[in-house]
N, C-alpha and C positions, 0 to 999 in steps of 0.2 A: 504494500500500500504506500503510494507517494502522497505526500504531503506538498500543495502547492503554498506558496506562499506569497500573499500579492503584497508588492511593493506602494505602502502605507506613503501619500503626500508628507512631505515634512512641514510644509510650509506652513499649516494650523499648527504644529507641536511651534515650531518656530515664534508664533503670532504669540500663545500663551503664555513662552518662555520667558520672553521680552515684557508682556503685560505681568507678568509674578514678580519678573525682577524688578521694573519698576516700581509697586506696589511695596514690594521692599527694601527698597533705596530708600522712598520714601519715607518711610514708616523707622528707618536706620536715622534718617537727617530728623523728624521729628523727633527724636528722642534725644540724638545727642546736641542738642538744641533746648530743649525743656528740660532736661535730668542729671544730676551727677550721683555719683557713688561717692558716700562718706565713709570712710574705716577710722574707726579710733582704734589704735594700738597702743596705747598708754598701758601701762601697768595699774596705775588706781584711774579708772574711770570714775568721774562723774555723772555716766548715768549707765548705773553697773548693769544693768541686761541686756545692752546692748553693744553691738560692735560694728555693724554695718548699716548705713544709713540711707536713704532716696531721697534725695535733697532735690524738690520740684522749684526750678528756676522764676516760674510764673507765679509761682504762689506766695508771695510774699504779704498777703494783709496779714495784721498782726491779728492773732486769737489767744487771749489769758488760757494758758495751761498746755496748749500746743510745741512744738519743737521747732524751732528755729538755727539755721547755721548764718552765721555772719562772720565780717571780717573787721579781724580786732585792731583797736588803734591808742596809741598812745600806751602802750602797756611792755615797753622795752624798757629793761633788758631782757626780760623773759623772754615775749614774741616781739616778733616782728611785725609792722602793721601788715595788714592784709593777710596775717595768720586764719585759717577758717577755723571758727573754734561753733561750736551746738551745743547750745542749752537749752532750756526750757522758759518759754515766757512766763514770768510770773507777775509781770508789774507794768501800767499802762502809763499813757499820759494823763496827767490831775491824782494820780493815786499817791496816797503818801506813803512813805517807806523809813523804819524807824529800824539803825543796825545798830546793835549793842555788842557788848563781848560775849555775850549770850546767844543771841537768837537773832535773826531779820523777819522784821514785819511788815509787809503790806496790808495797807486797812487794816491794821490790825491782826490779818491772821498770818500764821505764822509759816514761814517760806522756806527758811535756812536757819540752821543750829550751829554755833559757838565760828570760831576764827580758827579751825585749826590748822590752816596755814600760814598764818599769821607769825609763830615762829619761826618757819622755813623763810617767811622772808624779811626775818631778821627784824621784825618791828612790833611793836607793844598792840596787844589786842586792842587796848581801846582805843590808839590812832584812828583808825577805824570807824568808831561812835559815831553816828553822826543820823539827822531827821532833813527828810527836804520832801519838796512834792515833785513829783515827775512832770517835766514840762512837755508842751508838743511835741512831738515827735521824738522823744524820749522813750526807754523801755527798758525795764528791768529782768534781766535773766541770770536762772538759777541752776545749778546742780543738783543732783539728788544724792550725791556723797558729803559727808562732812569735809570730805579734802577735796573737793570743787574748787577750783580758783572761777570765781562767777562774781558778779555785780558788787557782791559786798565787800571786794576788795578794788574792785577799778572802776563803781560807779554803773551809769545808764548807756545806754548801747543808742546811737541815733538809728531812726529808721533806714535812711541811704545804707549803713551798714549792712543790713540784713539782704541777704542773699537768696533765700526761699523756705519755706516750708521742710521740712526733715520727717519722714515717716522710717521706723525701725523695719529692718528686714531680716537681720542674724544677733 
């Protein structure tokens, strides 16, 4: 028994091939366009569950309690500005914010507990102390570790800083 075998047009495989791959070019430039990959590889993390980040470019309005990566400034000799450091919004514009050696309050409730980097960098916890109200386009970001280096030691973060939105993936 022979088997004939009729010779298939290419030219529709051809048409689909070219319409897929466009369809994923596309779908390649929107994303690396909208998206970064954040890795923290720190040894003490400040937000210890996680380690990989999806830092959405377009997303940037601010939302109390959300994740945000921005770039840091005025905070050398540690970093460098433009360092991309992610915290956690905890504090808006008009909110008051009260840091003691103790504890950081916004409105009162409570954010962040005691300075304990505060030795490491060499300076007296209640340096520190201080009440003010967050002005426009001001915003306060926190750590979820006690050894966070976050707002209660360099202050409110401006909006322009902020870089996008951050969702956990790993």
């Amino acid at each position: 028994m022979q088997i004939l075998r009729k010779s298939m047009p290419w030219r529709p495989y051809l048409i689909r091939l070219t319409f897929l791959s466009l369809i994923i070019a596309l779908a390649g430039f929107y994303a690396m366009t909208r998206y970064r990959i954040g890795i923290d590889t720190q040894k003490e993390r400040c937000l210890p569950d996680t380690t990989v980040y999806l830092i959405d470019l377009w997303d940037k309005e601010p939302i109390r309690g959300e994740l945000y990566a921005f770039h840091s400034e005025g905070l050398a000799p540690l970093y460098s500005d433009g360092t991309r450091m992610l915290k956690r919004l905890t504090g808006m514009p008009g909110d008051g914010v009260n840091v003691t050696a103790e504890r950081v309050l916004v409105n009162g409730v409570e954010v962040s507990t005691g300075m304990a980097l505060a030795h490491r960098l060499g300076v007296v916890e209640t340096e520190f102390s201080r009440s003010l109200t967050l002005q426009e386009n001001e915003y306060w970001f926190s750590g979820e570790a006690a050894t966070s280096f976050d707002s209660r030691y360099w202050n409110a973060v401006k909006r322009e800083q902020i870089i996008g939105r951050a969702r956990p993936l790993l």
